[in-house]
N, C-alpha and C positions, 0 to 999 in steps of 0.2 A: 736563039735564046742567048741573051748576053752571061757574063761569064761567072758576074755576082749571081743574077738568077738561077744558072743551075746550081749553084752550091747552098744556094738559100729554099730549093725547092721540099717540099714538105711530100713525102709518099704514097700519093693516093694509088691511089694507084697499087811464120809467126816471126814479130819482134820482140824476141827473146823468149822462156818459157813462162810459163806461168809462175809469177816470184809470188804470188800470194793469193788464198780462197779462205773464204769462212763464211760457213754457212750456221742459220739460226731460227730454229723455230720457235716461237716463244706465242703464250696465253695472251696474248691484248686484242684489244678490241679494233686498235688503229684508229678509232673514231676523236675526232676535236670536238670537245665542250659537248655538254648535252645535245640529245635529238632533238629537233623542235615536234610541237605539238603532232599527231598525224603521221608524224616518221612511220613506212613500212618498217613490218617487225624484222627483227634481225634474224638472216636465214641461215638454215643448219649447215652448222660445217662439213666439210668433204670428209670422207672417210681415212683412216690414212693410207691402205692402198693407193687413191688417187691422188693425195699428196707426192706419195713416196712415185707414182706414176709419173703424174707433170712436174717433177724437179727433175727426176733422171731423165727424161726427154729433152729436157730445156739445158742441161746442162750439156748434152749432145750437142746443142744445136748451138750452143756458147761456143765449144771448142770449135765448131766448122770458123767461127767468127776468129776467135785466135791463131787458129792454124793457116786464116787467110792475110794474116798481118797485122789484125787490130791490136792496137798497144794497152788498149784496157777497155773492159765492158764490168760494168755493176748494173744490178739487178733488181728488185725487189716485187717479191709476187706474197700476197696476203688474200686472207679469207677469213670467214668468220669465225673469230676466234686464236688467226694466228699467222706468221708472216713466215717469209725465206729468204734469207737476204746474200748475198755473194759478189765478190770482185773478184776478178781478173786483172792480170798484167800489171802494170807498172803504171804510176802518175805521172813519170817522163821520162821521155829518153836520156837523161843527162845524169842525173839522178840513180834513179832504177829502183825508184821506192816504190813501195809494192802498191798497188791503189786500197782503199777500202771502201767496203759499204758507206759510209758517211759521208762519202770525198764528194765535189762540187764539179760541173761541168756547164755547160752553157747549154740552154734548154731549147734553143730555137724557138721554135713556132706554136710551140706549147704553149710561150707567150701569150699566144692570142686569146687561147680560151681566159686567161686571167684578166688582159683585158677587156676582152668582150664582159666578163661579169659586172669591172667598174661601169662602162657605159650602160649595163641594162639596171644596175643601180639610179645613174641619174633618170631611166624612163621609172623604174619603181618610185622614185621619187617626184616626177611629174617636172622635173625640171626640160625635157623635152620628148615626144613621143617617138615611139620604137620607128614608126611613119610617116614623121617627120621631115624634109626638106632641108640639109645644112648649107643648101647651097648661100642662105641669107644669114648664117649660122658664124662660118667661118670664114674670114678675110682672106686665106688664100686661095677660098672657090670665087671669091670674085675677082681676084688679081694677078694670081699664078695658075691655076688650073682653066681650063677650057670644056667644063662637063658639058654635052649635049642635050642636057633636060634638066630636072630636079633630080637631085640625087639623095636616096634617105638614110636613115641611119640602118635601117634593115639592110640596105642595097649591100653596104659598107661592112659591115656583120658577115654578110653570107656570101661578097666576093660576086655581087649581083650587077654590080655599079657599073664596069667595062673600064674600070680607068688602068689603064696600061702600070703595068710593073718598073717601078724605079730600075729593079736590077735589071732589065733589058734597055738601057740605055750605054750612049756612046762613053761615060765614064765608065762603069761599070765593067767594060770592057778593057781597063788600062791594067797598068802592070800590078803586078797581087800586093806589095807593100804600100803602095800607094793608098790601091783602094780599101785592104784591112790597115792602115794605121791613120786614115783621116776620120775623123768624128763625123759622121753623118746627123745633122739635126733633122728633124723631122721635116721643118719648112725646107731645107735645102734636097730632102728626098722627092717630097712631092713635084721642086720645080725640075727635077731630073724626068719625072713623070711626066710633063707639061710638054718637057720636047720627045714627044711618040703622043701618034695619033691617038685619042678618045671618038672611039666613032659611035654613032646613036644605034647600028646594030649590035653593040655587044651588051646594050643594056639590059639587064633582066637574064642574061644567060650567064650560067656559072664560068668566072673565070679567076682561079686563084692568081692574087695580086697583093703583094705586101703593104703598096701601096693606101690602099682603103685601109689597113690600121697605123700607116703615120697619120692620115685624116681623123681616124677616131682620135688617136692621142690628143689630136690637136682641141679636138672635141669637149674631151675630161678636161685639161685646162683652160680653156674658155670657160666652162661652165662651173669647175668647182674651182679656179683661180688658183691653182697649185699644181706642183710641176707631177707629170703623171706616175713618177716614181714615189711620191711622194702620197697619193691617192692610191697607189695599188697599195703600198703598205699598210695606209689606214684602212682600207674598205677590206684584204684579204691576208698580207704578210703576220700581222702583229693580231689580228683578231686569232686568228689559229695558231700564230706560236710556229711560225715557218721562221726562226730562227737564221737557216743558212740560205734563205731566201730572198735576190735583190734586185732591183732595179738599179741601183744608183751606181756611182763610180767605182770604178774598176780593182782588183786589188789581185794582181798579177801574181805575186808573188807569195799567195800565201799556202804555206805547207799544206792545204787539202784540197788546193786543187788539180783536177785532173788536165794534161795538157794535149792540145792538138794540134799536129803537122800537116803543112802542104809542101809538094814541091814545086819549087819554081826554077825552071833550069835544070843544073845540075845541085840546086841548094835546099836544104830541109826549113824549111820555114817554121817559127814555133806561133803559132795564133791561139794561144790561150788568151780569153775573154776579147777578142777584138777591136780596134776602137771605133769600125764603122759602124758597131750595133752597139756600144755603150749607151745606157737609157734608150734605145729603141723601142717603140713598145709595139714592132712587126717582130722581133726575135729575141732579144735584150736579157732577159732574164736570166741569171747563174740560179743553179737549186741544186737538190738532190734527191735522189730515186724515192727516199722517205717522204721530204715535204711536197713531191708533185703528185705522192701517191693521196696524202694530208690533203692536198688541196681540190683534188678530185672526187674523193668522197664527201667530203663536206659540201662539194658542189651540190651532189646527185640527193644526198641527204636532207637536201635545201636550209642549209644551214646559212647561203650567202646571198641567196635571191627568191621570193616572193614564188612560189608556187606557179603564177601565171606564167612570169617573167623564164625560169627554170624551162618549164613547156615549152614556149616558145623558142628557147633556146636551143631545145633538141627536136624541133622541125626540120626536115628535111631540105635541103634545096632542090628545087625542079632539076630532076637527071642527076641530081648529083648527091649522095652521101654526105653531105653538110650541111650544118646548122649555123647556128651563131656564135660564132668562133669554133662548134666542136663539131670532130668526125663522129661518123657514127659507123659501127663495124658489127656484122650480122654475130649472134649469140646463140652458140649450140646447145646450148644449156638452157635456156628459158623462153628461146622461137622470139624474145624480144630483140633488142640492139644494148649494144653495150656504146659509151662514149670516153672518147678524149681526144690526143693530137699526134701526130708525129711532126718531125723537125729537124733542119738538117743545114749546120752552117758550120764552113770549113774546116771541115775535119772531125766535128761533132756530128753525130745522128742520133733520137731515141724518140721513142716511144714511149706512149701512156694508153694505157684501156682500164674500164672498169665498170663492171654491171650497173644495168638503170640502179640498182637495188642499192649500191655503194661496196657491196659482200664482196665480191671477188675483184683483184684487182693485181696490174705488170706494171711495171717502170722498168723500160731498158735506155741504159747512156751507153753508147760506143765512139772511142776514140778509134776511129776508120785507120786502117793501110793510111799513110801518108801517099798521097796521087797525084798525078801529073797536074799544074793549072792549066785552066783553058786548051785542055785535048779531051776531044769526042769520045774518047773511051773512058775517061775519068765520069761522064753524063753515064752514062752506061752503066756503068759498075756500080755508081751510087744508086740508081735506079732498082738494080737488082738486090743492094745489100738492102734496102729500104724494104723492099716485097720481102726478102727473108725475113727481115726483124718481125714485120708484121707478123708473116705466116708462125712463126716461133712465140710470138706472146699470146697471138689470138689461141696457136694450139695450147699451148701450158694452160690457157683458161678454161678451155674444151676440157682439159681433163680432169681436171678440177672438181666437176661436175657427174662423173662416169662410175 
């Protein structure tokens, strides 16, 4: 696995003390803009036992996170009727300002679920089918890519397609300032993809690849003729009022955001918002724990996509726990599946879950132990902090419920 791919992988699968916490339970509803018609009714809140149960759990399972290096983790868990929000640690090392519930981090792969909405938009729209073919679609499947069949837009969606991961390529593999401070456009990722085989047995079998959503990006503007950051805002940022919410250009330096190190050498590297994922629309997105919490219920609420389109979204993939853009992660509380993503790009990791219902719902951001680049134990350790985060939101939902 090349070097950008482990750090981009998504988990399926202390520096300093704590300078700051506040926690907040407050009466809202968390929902954007009215139900649409048919909305499930809005389900009874947890008792506060089980509140007061899945906070102090979760707050346990925070400290194992701090006491193992992490420089900040914020939080946000809600339910019907009311929310709990909490930071950890510090927004940088340089600094040592305390982080807040509000502050902004780089969302990974959570990305995908937002854009896979815009593309199931243009099938709601009939501008192309969910099972359609892009290979006659897009100009760089017939000039840069090498796909071994028809490739659809589902294929692309659910990581069905087999086309090999940009980040396992021989760039990807160079030295870490290079590869996080060059712009990666989307055509330049997919022709990284171009040199690693596509071969016609990986089609139709789950294989997670960033790859297929620089293909969709490319997708959205071809079809709606505007740059994808551009379409995510209109179709999802500014409909809901996700304010701290962006695709577009970079803003490094602004006092809320949260920062994240790698090591390279013997040197702390600071990769706050990167510029190989600037406007990516495989990882790209800055938010926070509120607006991805905002953008998930409103999902599930069907407030963004057509009923059909929604369904379909949260089909399974053959053997594999994913849909269309989103994970799906089993629910002890309703015997159904709850959905979102996780995500995980240098030095940022977090999570999102939230019941079919919209009711109960986690957002964890963690700025990880800063970690060795390109060493097999750095693959490791992120693997295993990735299985905790899950294990940790899935339970605080569990209990929720009790």
């Amino acid at each position: 696995m090349g070097a950008l791919a482990a750090w981009l992988r998504t988990g399926f699968g202390p520096l300093g003390a704590v300078a700051f916490s506040a926690a907040l339970v407050v009466a809202v509803s968390g929902c954007v803009g009215a139900p649409p018609v048919g909305a499930p009714p809005t389900p009874a809140p947890p008792s506060v036992a089980a509140i007061q149960a899945a906070t102090d759990s979760l707050e346990r399972r925070v400290q194992h996170f701090m006491d193992g290096g992490a420089t900040s983790l914020v939080v946000q868990v809600r339910w019907s009727g009311g929310e709990w929000s909490k930071a950890y640690g510090v927004r940088n090392l340089v600094s040592k300002d305390p982080a807040r519930p509000q502050d902004r981090v780089s969302v990974a792969s959570i990305t995908k679920s937002m854009v896979a909405v815009s593309v199931l938009k243009l099938v709601d729209q009939g501008l192309i089918g969910l099972d359609d073919p892009v290979n006659g679609v897009l100009e760089s499947f017939r000039t840069t890519l090498r796909p071994p069949g028809p490739i659809t837009v589902r294929q692309l969606l659910n990581h069905n397609s087999g086309m090999p991961d940009y980040g396992n390529s021989e760039y990807a593999a160079g030295p870490l300032k290079q590869v996080a401070n060059t712009r990666l456009s989307m055509q330049r990722g997919l022709e990284l993809a171009a040199t690693l085989p596509w071969e016609s047995k990986n089609m139709d079998r789950f294989s997670y690849s960033s790859s297929n959503y620089l293909a969709l990006g490319q997708l959205i503007e071809k079809l709606r003729g505007r740059p994808v950051a551009d379409v995510l805002n209109q179709d999802i940022f500014a409909p809901l009022g996700l304010r701290h919410t962006s695709l577009a250009e970079p803003d490094r330096g602004a006092p809320d955001n949260i920062h994240a190190y790698v090591i390279d050498g013997g040197e702390r590297v600071d990769l706050t918002q990167p510029e190989v994922f600037v406007g990516s629309p495989a990882g790209g997105v800055i938010s926070t724990t509120q607006d991805v919490n905002n953008f998930y219920r409103a999902l599930l609420r069907g407030q963004l996509l057509s009923p059909a389109m929604l369904e379909e979204m949260k089909k399974k993939t053959e053997f594999w726990d994913y849909g269309l853009g989103l994970e799906r992660f089993p629910d002890a509380c309703s015997g159904d599946f709850r959905y979102g993503h996780t995500g995980h790009i240098f030095g940022y990791m977090s999570i999102s879950i939230t019941s079919a219902d919209g009711g109960n719902q986690i957002t964890m951001t963690m700025a990880h132990a800063p970690l060795q680049w390109q060493d097999p134990a750095t693959t490791r350790r992120i693997d295993l902090l990735q299985t905790q985060m899950e294990q940790a939101a899935q339970q605080t939902l569990d209990r929720l419920c009790q």
